[in-house]
C-alpha positions in Angstrom: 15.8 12.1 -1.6 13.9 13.8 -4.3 12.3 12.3 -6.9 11.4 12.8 -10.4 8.2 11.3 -11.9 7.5 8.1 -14.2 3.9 8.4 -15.0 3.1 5.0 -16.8 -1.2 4.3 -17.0 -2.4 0.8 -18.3 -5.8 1.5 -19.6 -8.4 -1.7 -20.0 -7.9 -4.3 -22.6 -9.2 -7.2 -24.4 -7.9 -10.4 -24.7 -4.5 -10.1 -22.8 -3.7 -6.5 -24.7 -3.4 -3.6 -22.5 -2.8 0.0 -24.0 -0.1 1.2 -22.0 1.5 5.3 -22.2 3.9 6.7 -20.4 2.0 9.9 -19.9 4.4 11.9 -18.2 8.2 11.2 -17.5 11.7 12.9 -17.7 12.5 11.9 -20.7 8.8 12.5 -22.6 6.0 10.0 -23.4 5.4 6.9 -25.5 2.4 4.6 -26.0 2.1 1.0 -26.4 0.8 -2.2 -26.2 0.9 -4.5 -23.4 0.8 -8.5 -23.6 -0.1 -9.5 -19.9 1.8 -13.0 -19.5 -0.9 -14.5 -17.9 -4.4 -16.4 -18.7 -6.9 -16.2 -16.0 -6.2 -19.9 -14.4 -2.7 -19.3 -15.1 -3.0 -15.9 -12.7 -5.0 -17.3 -10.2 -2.3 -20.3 -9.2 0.0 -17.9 -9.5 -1.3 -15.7 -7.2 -1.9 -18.2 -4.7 1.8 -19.5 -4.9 3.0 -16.0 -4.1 1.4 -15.6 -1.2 2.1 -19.3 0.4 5.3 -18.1 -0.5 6.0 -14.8 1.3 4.1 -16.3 4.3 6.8 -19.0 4.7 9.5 -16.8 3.8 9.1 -15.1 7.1 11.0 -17.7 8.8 14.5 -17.8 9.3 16.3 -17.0 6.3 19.3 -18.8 5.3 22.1 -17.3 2.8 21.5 -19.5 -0.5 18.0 -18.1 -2.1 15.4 -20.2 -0.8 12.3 -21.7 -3.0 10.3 -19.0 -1.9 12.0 -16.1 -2.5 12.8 -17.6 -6.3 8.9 -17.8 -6.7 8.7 -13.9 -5.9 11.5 -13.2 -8.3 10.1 -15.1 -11.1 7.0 -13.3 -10.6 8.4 -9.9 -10.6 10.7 -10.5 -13.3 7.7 -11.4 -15.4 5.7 -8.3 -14.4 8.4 -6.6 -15.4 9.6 -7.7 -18.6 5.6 -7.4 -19.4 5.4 -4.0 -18.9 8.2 -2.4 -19.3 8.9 -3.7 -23.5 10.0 -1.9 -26.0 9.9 2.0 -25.9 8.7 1.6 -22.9 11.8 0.2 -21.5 13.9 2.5 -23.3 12.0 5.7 -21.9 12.2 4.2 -18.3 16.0 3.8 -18.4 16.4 7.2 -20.2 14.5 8.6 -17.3 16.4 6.9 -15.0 19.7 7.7 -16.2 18.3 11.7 -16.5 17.3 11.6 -12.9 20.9 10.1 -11.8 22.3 13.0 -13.6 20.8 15.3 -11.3 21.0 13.4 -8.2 17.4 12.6 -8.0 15.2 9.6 -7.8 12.9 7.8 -10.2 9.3 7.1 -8.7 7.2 4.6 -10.8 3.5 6.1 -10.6 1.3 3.5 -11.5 -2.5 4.2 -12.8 -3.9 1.0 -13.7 -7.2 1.3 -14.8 -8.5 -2.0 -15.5 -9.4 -3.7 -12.4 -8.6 -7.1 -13.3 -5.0 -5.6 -12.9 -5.0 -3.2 -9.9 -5.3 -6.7 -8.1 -1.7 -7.3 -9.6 0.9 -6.5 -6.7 2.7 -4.3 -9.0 5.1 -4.0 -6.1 7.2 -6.9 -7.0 8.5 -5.4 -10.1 12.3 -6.9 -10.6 15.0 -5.4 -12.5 17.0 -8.0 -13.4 19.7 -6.7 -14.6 20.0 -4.4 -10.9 19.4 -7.8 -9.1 16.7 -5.8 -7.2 13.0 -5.2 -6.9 12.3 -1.6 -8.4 10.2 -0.7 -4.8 13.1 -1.9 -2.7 15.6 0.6 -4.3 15.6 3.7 -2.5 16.1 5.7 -6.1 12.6 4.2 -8.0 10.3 3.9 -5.5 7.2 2.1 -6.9 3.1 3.8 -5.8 -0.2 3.9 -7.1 -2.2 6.8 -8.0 -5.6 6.9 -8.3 -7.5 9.4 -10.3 -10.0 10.9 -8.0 -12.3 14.0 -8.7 -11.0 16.0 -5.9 -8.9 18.5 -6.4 -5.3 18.3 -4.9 -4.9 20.0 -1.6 -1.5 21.2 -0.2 -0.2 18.6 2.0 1.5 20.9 4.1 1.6 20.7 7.9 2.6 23.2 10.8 4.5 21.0 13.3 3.8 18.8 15.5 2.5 16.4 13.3 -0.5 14.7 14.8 -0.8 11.0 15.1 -3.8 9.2 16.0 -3.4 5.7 16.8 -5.7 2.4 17.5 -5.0 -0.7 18.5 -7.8 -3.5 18.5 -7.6 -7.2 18.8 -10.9 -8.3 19.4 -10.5 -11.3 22.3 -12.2 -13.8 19.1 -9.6 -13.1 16.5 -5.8 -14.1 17.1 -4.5 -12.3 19.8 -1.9 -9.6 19.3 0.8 -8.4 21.7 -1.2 -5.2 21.9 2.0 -3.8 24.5 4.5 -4.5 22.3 2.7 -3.1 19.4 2.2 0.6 21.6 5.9 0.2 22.6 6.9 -0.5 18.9 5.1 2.7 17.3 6.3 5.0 20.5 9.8 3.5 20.0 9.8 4.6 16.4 8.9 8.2 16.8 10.3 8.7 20.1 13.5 10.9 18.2 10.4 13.2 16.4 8.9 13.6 19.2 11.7 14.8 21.6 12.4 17.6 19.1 9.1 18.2 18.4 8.3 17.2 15.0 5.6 14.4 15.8 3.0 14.0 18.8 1.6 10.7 19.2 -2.1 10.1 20.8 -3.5 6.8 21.3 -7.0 5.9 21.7 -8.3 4.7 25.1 -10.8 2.1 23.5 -11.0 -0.4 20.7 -15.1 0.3 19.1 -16.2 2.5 16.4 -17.3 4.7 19.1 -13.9 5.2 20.5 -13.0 6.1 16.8 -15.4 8.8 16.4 -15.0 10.6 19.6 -11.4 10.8 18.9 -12.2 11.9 15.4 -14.7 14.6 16.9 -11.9 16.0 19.5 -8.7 16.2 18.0 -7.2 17.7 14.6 -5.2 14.8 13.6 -2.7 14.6 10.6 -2.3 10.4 10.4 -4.3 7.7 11.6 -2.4 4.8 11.9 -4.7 1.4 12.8 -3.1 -1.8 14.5 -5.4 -4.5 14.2 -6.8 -7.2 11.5 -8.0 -7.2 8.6 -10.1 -9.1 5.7 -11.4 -8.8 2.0 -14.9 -10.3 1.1 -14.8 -11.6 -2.4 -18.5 -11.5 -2.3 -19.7 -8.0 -1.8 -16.1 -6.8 -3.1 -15.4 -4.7 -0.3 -12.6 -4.8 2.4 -13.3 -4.2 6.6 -11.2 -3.8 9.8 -11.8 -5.6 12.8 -12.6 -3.2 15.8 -14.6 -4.8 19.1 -18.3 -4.6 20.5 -19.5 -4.1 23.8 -18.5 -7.3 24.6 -15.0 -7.0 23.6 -15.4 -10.1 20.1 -14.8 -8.8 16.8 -17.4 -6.2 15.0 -16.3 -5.9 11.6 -16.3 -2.2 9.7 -16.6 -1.9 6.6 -14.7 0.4 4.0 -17.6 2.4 3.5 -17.9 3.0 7.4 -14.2 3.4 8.5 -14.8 6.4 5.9 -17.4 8.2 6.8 -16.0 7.9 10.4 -12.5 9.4 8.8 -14.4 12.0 6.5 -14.8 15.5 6.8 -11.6 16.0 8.7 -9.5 18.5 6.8 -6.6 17.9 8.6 -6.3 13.9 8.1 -3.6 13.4 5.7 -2.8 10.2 6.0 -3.9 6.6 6.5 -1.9 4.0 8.0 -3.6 0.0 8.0 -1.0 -1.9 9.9 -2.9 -5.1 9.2 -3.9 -7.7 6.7 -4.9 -7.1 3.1 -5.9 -3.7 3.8 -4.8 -3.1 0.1 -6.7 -6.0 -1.3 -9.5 -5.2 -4.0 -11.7 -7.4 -6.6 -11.8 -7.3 -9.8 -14.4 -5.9 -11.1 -13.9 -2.2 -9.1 -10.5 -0.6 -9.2 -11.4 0.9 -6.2 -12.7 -1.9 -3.8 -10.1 -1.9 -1.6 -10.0 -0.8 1.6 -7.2 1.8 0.9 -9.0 2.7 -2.6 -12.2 3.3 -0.6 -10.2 5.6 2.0 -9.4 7.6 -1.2 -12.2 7.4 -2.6 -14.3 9.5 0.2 -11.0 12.4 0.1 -7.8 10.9 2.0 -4.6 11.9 -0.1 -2.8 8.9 0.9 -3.0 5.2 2.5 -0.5 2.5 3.5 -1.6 -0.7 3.1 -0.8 -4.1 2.4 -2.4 -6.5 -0.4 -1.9 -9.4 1.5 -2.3 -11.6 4.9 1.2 -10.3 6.7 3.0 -12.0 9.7 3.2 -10.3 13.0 6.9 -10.0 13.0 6.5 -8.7 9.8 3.9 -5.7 10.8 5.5 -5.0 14.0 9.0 -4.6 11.8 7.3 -2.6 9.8 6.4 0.5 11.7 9.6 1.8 12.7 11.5 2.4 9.2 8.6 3.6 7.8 8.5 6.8 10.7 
């Protein structure tokens, strides 16, 4: 599918107000004002509900909604009805309606500036009169953009496309079904690869140093990382978990996985296939892990905000290729 674009920025605000603009969309642009629906303690218990709640609801799922999933909604629905008010709302469905017309998609294109909301999952946006979380829909897919200082390259690529991968699970950290993991990613492109769309390479090793000689010898398009992941509150910054010598956990930081990813023209993409790689702080829009990735030059990163089951990230990998 193609997609039009619904450029919507929050800027920073004071005292629950947040300027928000539609500064670029199908059907023109709009500014307004924002009344986030939540005080600081009020945020922070919601936030922690959330997540106890989409770590239970990977269990077995039964046909009535379950507590969890109605703890989700609420949130989503709340997000949205926040943001999208007014003209806002009137401009998004306009768009919407525009793109139909032409057989095209809507993608939401979030810049939020003030960091005490780019720690939002914006994600669970719900449309409530679709019944459906915006990101879920195949026609409004729901990303973030991040205004960087580099210019936009081309993100065209002469097949095969080249994909690095690493898998570490240091033998101190839980211990992942690193087999089944391989087999899962080499499942899911096996079809590309046979006609010679995608060529997979995995790393023999699980250190930094493994990393960096693979970075040194190949021209890769995607690095996608299987492995765990953390945010520290306290120096606001987000690592990975690779292995020592000795095989127990040596965390990277942000700041390192990037310069061991930088100056590699060819790297397009970023996959963390492992917990709150998309986790920042709130005082720098860009303390994530995946911000910091973009930071030092990557166009794109895939990560997720929060701790994630293992059936969820092994699920994951093979309807995202």
């Amino acid at each position: 599918m193609s997609y039009l674009d619904f450029e919507l920025e929050v800027g920073r605000g004071e005292g629950g107000d947040y300027p928000v603009a539609v500064i670029h969309s199908p059907a023109g642009e709009v500014r307004a004002t924002m009344r986030f629906p939540f005080d600081g303690p009020t945020l922070t218990n919601r936030l922690q509900a959330l997540e106890i709640a989409l770590l239970r609801s990977s269990g077995t799922r039964r046909r009535a909604v379950t507590h969890e999933e109605q703890i989700v909604e609420k949130f989503g629905r709340e997000l949205s009805d926040a943001l999208f008010a007014g003209e806002i709302r009137t401009l998004f469905d306009v768009s919407r309606r525009e793109a139909f017309d032409q057989d095209l998609g809507l993608r939401l294109k979030l810049r939020i500036q003030a960091p005490e909301l780019a720690v939002i999952p914006w994600e669970f946006l719900y449309d409530e009169r679709e019944g459906e979380y915006l990101a879920l829909a195949r026609g409004t897919p729901v990303i973030r953009y991040l205004e960087l200082p580099q210019p936009i390259k081309p993100l065209t690529v002469t097949p095969p496309l080249q994909i690095l991968g690493m898998i570490a699970s240091p033998r101190d950290q839980d211990a992942l079904d690193t087999e089944r993991e391989r087999k899962r990613l080499e499942t899911a492109v096996k079809p590309l690869q046979d006609d010679g769309r995608i060529a997979l390479t995995w790393i023999e090793g699980e250190t930094w140093r493994d990393l960096q000689r693979a970075m040194r010898t190949g021209e890769w398009n995607i690095f996608h990382f299987v492995g765990h992941g953390a945010f520290e509150e306290e120096s606001d910054e987000g690592f990975i978990a690779l292995c020592d010598d000795g095989g127990r956990t040596q965390l990277l930081s942000a700041a390192h996985l990037g310069r061991l990813l930088d100056d590699h023209p060819p790297l397009r993409l970023v996959v963390l296939n492992s917990c709150e790689g998309g986790r920042g702080g709130t005082h720098d829009v860009l303390s994530s892990t995946a911000a910091f990735l973009m930071r030092r030059g990557l166009p794109a990163v895939v990560a997720t905000k929060y701790e994630i089951t293992y059936r969820a990230a092994i699920e994951f990998t093979r309807p995202f290729y």
